[in-house]
Structure formats: structure tokens, C-alpha cells
N, C-alpha and C positions, 0 to 999 in steps of 0.2 A: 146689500140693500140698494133701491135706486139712489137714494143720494151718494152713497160712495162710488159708485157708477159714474156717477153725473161728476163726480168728481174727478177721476180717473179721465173720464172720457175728458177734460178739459186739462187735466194735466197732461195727457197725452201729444195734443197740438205740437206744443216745442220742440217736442223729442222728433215727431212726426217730419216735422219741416228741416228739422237735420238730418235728414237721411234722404238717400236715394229713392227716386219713386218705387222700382220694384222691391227696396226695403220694406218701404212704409206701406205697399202697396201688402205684400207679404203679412205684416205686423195689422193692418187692417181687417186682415181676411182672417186671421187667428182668434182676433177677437168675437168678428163675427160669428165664430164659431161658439165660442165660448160664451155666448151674449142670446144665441138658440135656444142654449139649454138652461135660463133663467127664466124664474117665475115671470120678472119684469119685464121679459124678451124685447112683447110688444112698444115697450118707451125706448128701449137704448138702442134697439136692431137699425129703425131708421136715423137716427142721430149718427151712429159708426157710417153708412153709408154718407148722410152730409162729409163727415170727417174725409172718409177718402176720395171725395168732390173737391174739399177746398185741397188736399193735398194735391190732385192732380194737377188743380188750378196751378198751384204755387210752383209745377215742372211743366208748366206751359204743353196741357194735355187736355186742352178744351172739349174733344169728343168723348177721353174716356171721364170728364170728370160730368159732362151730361149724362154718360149711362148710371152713373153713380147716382146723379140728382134724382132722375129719372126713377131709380129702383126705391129712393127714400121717398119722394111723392107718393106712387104705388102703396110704399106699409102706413104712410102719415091719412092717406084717405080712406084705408082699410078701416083703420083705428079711430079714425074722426079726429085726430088731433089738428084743428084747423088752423091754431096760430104758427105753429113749426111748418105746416105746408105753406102758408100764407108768404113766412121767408123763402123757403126753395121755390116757392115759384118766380118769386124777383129775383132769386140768384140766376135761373137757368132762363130768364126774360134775359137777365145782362149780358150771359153768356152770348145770347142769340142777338142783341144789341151789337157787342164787341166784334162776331161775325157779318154784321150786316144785312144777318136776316129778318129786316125790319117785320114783316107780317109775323113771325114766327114771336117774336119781343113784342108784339103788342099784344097777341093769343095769349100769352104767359103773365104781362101786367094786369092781364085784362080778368085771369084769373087771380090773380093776385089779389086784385083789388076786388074782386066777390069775395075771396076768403078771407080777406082781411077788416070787412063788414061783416060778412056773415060772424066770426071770431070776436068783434068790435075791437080790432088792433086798430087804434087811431092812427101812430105813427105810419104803421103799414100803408094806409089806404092812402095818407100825405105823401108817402113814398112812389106810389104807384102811378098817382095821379100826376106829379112831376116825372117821372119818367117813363109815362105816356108821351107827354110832352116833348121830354128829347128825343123820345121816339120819334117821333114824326117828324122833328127838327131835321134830325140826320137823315130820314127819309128822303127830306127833299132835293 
């Protein structure tokens, strides 16, 4: 079922972050498989792909954990799930922050903060709106 999915998918984390990237990176891609051929595909397919984003994060692999974000936006707008995109686009805003590609971090708050209205994620859009703001702080 999804919720035991959703479960798994969050027990997973720990395990994930002790292991080597092309471990977990390996262990990701397994699941993905296996997550295809579920009724539910379309809710856990892009959540796995978030997972192997923040794991890249966490081996200091900012490019591949953007193609990863990247591929979970892709199924999260397919799907309309707006509040889950509404987060990876602030994730992959920060990424593009933490690189200094100010224009590129504001594109991404800037969508943020429409899906996060458009979804009415309140925290979201207080999120977006503040780091507009440091956006352009570091900007200058």
C-alpha cells in the first residue's frame, strides 16, 4: 500500500546516509524499479528520486543531486502534486543559491512561491519570500 511505501520510503533515509553514494545510489535505483511496477507508482516514483537528491546532497554531489531534483519535478508536475513540487523547487533554488547562481535561485523561488499559492502551502510561500530576499542579499 502507499502508506507502507511512505513508510519504508522514510525508514530508508538512515540506512541511505550510511552508505556510500554509489551504495545508496545502487539501492535507489533498485527501488526505483520496483516502485514502476506499483499501482501507486505515480506518488512514490518521485519521492525515491527526492531521496536520491538529498543523498547526493549528503556526498557533497550538488550536480547529480540537481538531475535527481530535476527528474522528481518532471513526475510531481506530470501528476499535479503541487505541494511536494512546491518543496523541490526550494530545494533545487538552494542548491543554485549555495552555487552562486543567483538568477537561476530566484527562477526556482520564484516558482516556488506560485506553487506554493497555487497548493496554498502557507509555510512554503513565507519560505520563498525570505529566501528571495537572501537571494538578492548575496546577490549583491
Amino acid at each position: 500500500t502507499k502508506r507502507s511505501w511512505d513508510e519504508l520510503l522514510v525508514q530508508m533515509q538512515p540506512y541511505l546516509d550510511s552508505l556510500d553514494l554509489m551504495t545508496a545510489e545502487k539501492t535507489l535505483k533498485e527501488t526505483i524499479e520496483v516502485a514502476k511496477t506499483l499501482a501507486h507508482r505515480r506518488l512514490v516514483l518521485p519521492q525515491v528520486y527526492d531521496m536520491l537528491a538529498q543523498t547526493c546532497m549528503k556526498h557533497n554531489q550538488p550536480d547529480l543531486a540537481l538531475a535527481h531534483y530535476l527528474k522528481s519535478t518532471e513526475l510531481y508536475e506530470k501528476e499535479g502534486f503541487k505541494r511536494a513540487l512546491a518543496h523541490t523547487y526550494y530545494r533545487i533554488a538552494f542548491l543554485h543559491l549555495g552555487a552562486k547562481h543567483y538568477n537561476k535561485a530566484d527562477l526556482y523561488l520564484r516558482k516556488a512561491l506560485k506553487t506554493g499559492k497555487d497548493s496554498l502551502e502557507t509555510r512554503q510561500v513565507i519560505n520563498a519570500y525570505n529566501a528571495i530576499a537572501l537571494c538578492y542579499k548575496e546577490a549583491k
